[in-house]
Each structure stands twice: as C-alpha cells, then as structure tokens.
C-alpha positions in Angstrom: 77.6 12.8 -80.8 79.5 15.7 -79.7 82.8 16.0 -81.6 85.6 18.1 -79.5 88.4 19.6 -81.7 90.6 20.3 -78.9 93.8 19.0 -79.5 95.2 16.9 -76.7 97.8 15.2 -77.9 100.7 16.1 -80.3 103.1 14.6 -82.4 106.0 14.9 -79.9 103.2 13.0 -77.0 104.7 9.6 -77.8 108.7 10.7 -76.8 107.1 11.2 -72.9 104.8 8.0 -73.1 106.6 5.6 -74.8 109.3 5.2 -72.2 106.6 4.4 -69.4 105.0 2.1 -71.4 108.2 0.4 -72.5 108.5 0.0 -68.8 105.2 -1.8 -68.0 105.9 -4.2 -70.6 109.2 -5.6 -69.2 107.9 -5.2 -65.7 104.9 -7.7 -66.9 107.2 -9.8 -69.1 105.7 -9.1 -72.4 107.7 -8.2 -74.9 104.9 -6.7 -77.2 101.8 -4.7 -76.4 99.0 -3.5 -78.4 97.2 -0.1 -77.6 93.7 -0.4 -80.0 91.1 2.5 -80.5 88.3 0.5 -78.8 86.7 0.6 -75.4 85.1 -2.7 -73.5 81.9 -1.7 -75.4 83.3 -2.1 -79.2 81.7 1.0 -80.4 82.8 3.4 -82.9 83.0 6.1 -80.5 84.6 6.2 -77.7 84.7 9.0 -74.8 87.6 11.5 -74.5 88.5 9.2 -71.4 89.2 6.1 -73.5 90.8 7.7 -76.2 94.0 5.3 -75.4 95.5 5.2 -78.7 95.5 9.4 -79.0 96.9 9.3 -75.7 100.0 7.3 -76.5 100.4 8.3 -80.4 99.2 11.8 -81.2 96.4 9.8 -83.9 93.2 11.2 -83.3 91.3 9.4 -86.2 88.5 6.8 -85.7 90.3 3.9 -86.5 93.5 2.4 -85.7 96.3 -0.4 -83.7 99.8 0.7 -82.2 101.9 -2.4 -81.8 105.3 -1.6 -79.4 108.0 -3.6 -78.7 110.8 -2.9 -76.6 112.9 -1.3 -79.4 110.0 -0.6 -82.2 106.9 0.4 -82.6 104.0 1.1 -85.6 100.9 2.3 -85.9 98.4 0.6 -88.3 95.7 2.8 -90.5 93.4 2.2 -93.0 94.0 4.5 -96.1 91.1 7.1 -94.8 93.4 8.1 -92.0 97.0 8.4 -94.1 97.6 11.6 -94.1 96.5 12.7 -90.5 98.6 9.8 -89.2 101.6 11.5 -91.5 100.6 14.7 -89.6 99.5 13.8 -85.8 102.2 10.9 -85.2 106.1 11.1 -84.3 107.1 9.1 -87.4 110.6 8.3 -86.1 108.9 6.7 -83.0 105.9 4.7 -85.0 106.1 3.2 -88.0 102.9 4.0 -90.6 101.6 1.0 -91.9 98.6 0.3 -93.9 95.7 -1.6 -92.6 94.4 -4.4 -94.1 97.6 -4.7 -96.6 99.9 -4.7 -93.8 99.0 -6.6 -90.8 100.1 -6.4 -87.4 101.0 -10.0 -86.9 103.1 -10.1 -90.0 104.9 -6.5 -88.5 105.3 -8.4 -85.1 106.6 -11.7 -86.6 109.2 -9.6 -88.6 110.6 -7.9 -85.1 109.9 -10.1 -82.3 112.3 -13.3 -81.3 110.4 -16.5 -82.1 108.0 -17.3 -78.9 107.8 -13.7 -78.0 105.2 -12.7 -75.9 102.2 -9.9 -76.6 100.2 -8.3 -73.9 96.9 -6.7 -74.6 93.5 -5.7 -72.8 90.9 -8.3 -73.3 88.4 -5.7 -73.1 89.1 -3.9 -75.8 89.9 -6.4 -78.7 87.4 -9.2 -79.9 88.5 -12.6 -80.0 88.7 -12.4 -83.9 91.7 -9.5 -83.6 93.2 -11.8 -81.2 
C-alpha cells in the first residue's frame, strides 16, 4: 500500500462543501445523509478517489461516519482517531463523537423530527450499518 501524505483537505474544506451537500439533500427529500469511509468493495483502504469522508470533513483517518442534517452535523470516531479529528475537522461545523459509545442513530434520533428521512449510498454501507 502506498500511503500519500499530501494534504488535500483542510479544516476550513467542510464551510465550501457542506452547503452543496445541504442542497442535494433537500433537492432529494432527505432530511439526513450519511458520508462513510468505505467504498462498494468494504476494504480498509480505499483509493485517493473514494476518499469521500476526507473530501467533505478534513478527517483523513481510516475509520469513520459524518451524519448531516439540514442544520447539524457530526462526525463519529473511534478513540484511535480523537485527536486528529480535534485537529483535521471544523469543529463548529461537525460534532466529534465517539464511536461505539456514541452512536449515530441515537445522534440522529436526538436532531431529526420523528419520521425523518436518511439518504445513504447502498454501496458503501453493509446491511448491518443500515
């Protein structure tokens, strides 16, 4: 495995993305959308192309969920990746939370109306994240 430490992403990348994104959910009637580190093959790696999650949040680690809403958003971490989420990400645009003790659907429950709707790729999340 090749490992690039070119920085492509900062912590100000989310102000220019989120928007957009934000956008694409009303647009498709969702009113929640998660953005995984996963590509349709479910590796651990993934190529500089699929790197979806560093695109959108600045978090470059090997692991890790961003759950936006319209108004909110979070990105969930196991303890391995706390302080380079505290360093990479805009922490006034995502929330840090700790994966497994804080889950996303428990986060989502807490800012979502009741019967709110969450869009995500089906390629890139088994059915047991689902």
């Amino acid at each position: 495995m090749l490992q690039d430490f070119r920085r492509r992403t900062t912590p100000e990348t989310a102000a220019f993305r989120l928007p957009p994104l934000r956008r694409a959910m009303e647009e498709a009637g969702v009113d929640g959308f998660l953005v995984p580190r996963a590509d349709a093959h479910q590796g651990e790696t993934v190529a500089p192309r699929d790197e979806r999650l560093a695109w959108l949040t600045g978090f470059t680690g090997s692991a890790g969920l961003a759950v936006v809403t319209a108004a909110q958003a979070a990105l969930f971490v196991d303890s391995r990746y706390t302080l380079q989420a505290r360093a990479e990400v805009d922490g006034t645009r995502f929330a840090l939370c700790r994966h497994p003790e804080d889950k996303p659907a428990d986060w989502l429950a807490g800012v979502l109306p009741e019967g709110g709707r969450i869009g995500f790729d089906p390629w890139l999340h088994t059915f047991g994240e689902i």
